[in-house]
C-alpha positions in Angstrom: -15.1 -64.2 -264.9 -11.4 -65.7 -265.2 -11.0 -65.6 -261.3 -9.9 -63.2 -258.3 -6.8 -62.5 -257.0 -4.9 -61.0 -254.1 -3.3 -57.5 -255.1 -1.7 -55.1 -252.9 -0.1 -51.8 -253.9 3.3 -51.1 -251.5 5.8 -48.5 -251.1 9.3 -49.8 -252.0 12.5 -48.1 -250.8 10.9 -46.0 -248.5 12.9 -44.0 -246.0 12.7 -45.5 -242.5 10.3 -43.1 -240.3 9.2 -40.6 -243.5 5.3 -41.1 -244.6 4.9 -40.9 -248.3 8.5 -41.7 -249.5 9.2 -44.5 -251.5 8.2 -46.3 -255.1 4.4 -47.0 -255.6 5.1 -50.8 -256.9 2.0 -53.1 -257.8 1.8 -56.5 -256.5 -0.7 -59.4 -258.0 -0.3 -63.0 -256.2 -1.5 -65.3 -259.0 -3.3 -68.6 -258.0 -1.0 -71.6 -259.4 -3.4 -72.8 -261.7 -4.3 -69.4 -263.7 -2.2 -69.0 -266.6 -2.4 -65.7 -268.4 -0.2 -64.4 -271.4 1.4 -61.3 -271.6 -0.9 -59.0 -273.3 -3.4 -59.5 -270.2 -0.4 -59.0 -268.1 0.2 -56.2 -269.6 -3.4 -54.6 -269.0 -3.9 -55.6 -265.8 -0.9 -53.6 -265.1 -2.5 -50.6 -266.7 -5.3 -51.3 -264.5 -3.0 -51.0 -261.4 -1.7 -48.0 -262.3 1.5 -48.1 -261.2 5.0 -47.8 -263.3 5.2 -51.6 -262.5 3.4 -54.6 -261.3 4.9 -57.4 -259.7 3.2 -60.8 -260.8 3.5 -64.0 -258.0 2.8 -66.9 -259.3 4.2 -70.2 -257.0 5.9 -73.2 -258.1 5.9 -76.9 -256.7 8.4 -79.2 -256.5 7.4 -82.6 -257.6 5.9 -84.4 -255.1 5.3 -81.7 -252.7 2.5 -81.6 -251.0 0.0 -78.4 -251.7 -3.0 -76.8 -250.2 -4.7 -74.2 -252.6 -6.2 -71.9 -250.1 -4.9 -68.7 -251.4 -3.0 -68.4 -248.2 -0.9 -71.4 -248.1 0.5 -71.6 -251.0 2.2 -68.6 -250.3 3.2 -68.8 -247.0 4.5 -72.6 -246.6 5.7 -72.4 -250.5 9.3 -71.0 -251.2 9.8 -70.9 -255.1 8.2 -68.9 -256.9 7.7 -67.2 -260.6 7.9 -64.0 -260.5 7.2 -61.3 -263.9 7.4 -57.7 -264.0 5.6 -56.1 -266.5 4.8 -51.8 -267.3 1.6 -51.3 -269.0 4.0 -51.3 -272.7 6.6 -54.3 -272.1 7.5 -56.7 -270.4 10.4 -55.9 -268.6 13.6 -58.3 -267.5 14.6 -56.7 -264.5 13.4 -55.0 -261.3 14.9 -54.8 -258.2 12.2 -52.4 -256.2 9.8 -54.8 -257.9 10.9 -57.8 -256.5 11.6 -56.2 -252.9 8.0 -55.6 -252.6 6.8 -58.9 -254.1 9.1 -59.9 -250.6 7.6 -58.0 -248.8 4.2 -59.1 -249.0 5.3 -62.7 -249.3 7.9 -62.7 -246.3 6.1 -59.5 -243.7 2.3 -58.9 -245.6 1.4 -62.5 -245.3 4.2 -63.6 -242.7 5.8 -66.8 -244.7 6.9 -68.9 -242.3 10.2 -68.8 -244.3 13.9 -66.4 -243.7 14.2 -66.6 -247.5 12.3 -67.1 -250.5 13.1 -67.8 -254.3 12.1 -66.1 -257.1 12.7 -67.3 -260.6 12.7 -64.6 -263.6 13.3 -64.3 -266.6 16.6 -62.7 -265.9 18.0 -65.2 -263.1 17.2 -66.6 -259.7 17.0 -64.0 -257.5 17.2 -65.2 -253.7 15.1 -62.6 -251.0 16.0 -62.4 -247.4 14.8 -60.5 -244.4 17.3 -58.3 -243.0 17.3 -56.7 -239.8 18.7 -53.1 -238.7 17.4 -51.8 -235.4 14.0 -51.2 -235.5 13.8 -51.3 -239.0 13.1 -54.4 -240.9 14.5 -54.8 -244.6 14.1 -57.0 -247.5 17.5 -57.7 -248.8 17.7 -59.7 -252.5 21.0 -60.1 -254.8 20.8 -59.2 -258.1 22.8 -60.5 -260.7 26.1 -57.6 -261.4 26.6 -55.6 -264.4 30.3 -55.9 -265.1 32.3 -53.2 -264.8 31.1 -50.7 -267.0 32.4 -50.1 -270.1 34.5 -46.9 -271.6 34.4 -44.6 -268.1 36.6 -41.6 -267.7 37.3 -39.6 -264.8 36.5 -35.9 -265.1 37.0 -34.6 -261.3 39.2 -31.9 -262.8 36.0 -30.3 -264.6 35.0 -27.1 -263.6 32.1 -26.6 -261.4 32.4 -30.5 -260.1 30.5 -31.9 -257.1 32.3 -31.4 -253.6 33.9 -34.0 -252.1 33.3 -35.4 -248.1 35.1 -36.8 -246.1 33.0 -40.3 -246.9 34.7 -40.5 -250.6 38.0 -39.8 -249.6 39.1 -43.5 -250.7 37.6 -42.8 -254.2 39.5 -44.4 -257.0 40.1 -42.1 -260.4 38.8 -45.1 -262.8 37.3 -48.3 -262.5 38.9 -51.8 -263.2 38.5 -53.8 -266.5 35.3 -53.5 -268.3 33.9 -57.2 -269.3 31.9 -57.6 -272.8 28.8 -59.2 -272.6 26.1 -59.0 -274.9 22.8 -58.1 -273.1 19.2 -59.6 -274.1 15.8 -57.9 -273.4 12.7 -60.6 -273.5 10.6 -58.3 -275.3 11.9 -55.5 -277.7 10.2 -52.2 -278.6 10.6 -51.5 -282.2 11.8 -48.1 -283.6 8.0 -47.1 -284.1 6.5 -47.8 -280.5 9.8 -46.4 -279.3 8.7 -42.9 -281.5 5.1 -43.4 -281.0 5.5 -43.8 -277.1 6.5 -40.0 -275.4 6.3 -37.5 -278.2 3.2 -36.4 -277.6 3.1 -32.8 -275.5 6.9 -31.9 -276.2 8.3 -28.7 -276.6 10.0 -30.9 -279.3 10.7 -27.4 -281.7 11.8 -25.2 -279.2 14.6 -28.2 -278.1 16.1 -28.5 -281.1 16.4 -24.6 -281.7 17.9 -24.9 -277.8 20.4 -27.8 -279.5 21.3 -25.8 -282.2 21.6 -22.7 -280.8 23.4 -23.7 -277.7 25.2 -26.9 -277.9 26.5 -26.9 -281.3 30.2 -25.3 -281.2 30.6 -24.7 -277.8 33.1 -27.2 -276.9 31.1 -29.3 -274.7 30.7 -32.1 -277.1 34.2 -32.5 -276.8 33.7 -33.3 -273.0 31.2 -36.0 -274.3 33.6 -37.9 -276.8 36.6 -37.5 -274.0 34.5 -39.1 -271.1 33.5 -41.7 -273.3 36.5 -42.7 -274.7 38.9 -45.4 -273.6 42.6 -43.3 -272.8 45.8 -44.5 -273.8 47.0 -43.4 -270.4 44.8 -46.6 -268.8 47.0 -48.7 -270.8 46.2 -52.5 -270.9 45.0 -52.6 -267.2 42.0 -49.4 -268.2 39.2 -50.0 -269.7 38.4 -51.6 -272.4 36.6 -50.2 -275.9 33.1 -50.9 -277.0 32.7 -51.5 -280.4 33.8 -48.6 -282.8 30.5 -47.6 -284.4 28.3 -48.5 -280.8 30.5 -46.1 -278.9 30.2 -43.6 -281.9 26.3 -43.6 -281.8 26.4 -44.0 -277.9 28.5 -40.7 -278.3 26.4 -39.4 -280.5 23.2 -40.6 -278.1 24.9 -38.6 -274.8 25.1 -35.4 -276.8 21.8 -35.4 -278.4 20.7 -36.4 -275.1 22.3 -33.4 -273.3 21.6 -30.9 -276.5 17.9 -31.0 -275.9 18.3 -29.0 -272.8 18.0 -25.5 -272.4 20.9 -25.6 -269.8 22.9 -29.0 -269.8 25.1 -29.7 -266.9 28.8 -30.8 -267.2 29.6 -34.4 -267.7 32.1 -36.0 -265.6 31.6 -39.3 -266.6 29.7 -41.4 -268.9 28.8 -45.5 -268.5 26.6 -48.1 -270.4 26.2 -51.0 -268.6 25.8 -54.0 -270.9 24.2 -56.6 -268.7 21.0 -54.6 -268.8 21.4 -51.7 -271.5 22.0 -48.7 -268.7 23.5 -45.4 -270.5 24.9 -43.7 -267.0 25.9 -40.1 -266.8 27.7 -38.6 -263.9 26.8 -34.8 -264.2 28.5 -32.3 -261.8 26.8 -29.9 -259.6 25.0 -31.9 -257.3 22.0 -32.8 -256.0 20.8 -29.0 -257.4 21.7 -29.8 -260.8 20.5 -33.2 -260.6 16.7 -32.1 -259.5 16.7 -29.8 -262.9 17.8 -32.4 -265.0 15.1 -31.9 -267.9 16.0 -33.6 -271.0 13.5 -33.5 -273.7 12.9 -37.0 -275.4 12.6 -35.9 -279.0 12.0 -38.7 -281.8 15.9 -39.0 -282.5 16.5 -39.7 -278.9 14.0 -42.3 -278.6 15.0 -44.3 -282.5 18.6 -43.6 -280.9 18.8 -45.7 -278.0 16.1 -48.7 -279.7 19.0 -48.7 -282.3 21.3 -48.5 -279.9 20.5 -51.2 -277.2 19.5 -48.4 -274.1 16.6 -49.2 -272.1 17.4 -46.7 -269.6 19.3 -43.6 -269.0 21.0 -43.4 -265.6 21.7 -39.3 -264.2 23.7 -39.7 -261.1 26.0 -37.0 -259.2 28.1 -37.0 -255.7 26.6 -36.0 -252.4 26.8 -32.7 -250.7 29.4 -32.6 -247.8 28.4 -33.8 -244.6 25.6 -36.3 -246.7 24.4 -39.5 -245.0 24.8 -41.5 -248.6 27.3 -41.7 -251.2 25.7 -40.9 -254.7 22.1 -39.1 -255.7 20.0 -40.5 -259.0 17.3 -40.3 -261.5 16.4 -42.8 -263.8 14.6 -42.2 -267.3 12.9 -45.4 -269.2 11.5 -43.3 -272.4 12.2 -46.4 -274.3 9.7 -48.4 -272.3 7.5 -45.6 -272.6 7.9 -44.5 -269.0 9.4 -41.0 -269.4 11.2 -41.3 -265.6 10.7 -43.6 -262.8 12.0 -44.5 -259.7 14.4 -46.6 -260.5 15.2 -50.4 -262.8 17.1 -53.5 -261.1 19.8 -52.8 -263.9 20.7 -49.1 -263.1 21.2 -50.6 -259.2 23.7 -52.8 -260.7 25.4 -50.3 -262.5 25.8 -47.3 -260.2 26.5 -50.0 -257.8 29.5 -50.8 -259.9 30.3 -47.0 -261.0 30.6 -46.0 -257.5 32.0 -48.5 -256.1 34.8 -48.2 -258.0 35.2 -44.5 -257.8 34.8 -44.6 -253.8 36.5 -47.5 -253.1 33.5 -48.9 -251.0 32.1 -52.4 -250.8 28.7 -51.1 -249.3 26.8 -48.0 -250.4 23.7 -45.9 -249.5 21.9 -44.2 -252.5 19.0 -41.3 -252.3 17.1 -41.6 -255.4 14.3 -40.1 -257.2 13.6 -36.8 -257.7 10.0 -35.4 -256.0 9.5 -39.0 -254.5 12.7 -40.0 -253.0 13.5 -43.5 -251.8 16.8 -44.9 -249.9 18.6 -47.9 -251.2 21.6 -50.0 -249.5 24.0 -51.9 -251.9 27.0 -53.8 -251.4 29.2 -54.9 -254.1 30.8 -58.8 -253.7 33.0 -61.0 -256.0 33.8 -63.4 -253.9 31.3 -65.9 -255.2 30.9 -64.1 -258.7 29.6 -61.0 -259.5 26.7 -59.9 -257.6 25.1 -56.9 -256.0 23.1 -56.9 -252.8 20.3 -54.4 -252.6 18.1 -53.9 -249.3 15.5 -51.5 -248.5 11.9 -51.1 -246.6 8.8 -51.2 -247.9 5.0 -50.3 -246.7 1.7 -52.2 -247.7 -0.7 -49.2 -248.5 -3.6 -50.7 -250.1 -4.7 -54.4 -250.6 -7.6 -55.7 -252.3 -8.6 -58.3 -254.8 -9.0 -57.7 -258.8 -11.9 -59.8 -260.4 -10.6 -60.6 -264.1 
């Protein structure tokens, strides 16, 4: 036997005073001296059985003084490594992730720290505890998207989501897109990406659906308008992807949308290049949003690898009266989970899609679809750009895993 460690599994983003809400998350603390590469990582968190597992692993500064008690080194330590990893990949960002790894190391094992350091393969991501009432968050900052490239307003579409009284500030477009070009650590090639979630799928009958209802109808068009960068932003709109990327992004949203029986209207599409989020804004609601069904057929899945999507991002506006300001789903096919809660990069780019279109600093997000969780972000560029994300989490099971 390798050793034993600490793991715990731990609701993140759970809705203050609502039992089983919230994103199952996984979180190993790794003694300092075990070093394990990625394929173990990997099938430890298969063993875990979550969507993701957190792995803690602390770091010394030189010279500091350490106790290796399993306890200690937690608690009195403040830096530490921290790697996310689904049972497939490794991935480079995750937000609920890393608000549980907080948890336990800030509330589960009561650090006698107010913040705590993580280092990732992504950036350093500072954690916090944050306060409200009776109900204690975890608050971390996450490295921004920029503002998301080639968005078009389409609250003129037929059928759109109703506006409150909460979104009366919202803005028609965002400001200037920034080009970056994203990295992923570890890249799934076309084959695994085919290979991963064909199996089970109605795969014939959605294409017959795609050709028999998408093709001609006109809604295609809506696709290539809302991804397009107008003339009528002039120089201070949006600015253009790449010709042939937007192309096969195009070409990716309506393949995407094609493969269902009934696909809703588009009133926006996004990709977020930081971390490879595809965003679609559909209309219709939190009712259309809870039918969203896309079928992930082979083209889809070789579409995005080629295309550099890790994750599509289905997002709509509130009902009226709503006490938050967008609804989401998040599907990860290429990382061979077909949807799950939610990745630390499609925070940072609804919290730069709706920010913009509300006009707010600080939003409040319901997301999920059977398992809903609550999320708080606030949008800041006064010391670069950044995204805080709190939320609450519950410790439902801890144990120890023998490797």
């Amino acid at each position: 036997m390798v050793g034993t460690f600490r793991v715990f599994t731990v609701n993140s983003l759970v809705r203050f005073g609502h039992r089983f809400t919230g994103i199952p998350v996984a979180v190993c603390l790794l003694p300092a001296d075990l070093c394990l590469d990625g394929e173990v990582l990997s099938n430890i968190a298969s063993d875990m059985g979550a969507a993701v597992t957190a792995f803690v692993q602390p770091l010394f500064r030189p010279g500091q003084e350490v106790v290796l008690d399993g306890t200690s080194e937690y608690t009195r330590n403040d830096v530490f490594a921290l790697f996310w990893f689904t049972p497939l990949v490794e991935l480079s960002l995750c937000a609920h992730a890393t608000l549980a790894a907080g948890h336990v190391i800030l509330k589960e094992l009561k650090s006698v720290h107010q913040a705590i350091e993580f280092k990732t393969l992504s950036d350093r991501i500072s954690v916090v505890r944050d306060s409200w009432g009776q109900d204690t968050r975890i608050a971390l900052l996450l490295p921004a998207d920029p503002q998301p490239c080639s968005l078009a307003d389409y609250s003129d579409v037929k059928g759109g989501a109703s506006t409150s009284q909460r979104h009366a500030r919202r803005a028609s477009t965002a400001s200037t897109a920034v080009s970056t070009t994203p990295t992923l650590d570890k890249k799934v090639t076309e084959a695994e990406a085919v290979a991963g979630l064909t199996r089970n799928r109605t795969i014939k009958a959605a294409r017959a659906a795609f050709e028999s209802r998408w093709r001609g109808t006109g809604k295609s068009d809506r696709v290539a308008s809302a991804l397009s960068n107008h003339p009528s932003h002039g120089t201070g709109g949006l600015q253009s992807m790449a010709p042939e990327h937007f192309e096969n992004l195009e070409g990716l949203t309506e393949t995407i949308l094609g493969s269902m029986l009934n696909p809703p209207l588009v009133r926006a599409v996004v990709y977020g290049p930081l971390h490879r989020n595809l965003l679609i804004h559909i209309t219709g609601g939190p009712t259309e949003l809870r039918h969203f069904a896309p079928v992930f057929t082979p083209e889809i899945l070789v579409l995005g690898t080629q295309n550099k999507v890790s994750s599509l991002v289905v997002t709509c506006s509130p009902p009226a009266g709503a006490n938050y300001d967008f609804a989401a789903r998040c599907f990860s096919p290429w990382t061979n989970v077909e949807e799950e809660a939610m990745t630390g990069g499609s925070y940072s780019v609804l919290a730069a899609y709706w920010s913009a279109r509300c006009g707010l600093k600080e939003l409040r997000g319901l997301l999920g679809n059977h398992r809903k969780g609550l999320v708080n972000l606030m949008v800041s560029r006064s010391r670069g750009e950044y995204v805080q994300m709190s939320g609450s989490s519950q410790t439902i099971i801890t144990g120890n895993y023998d490797l």
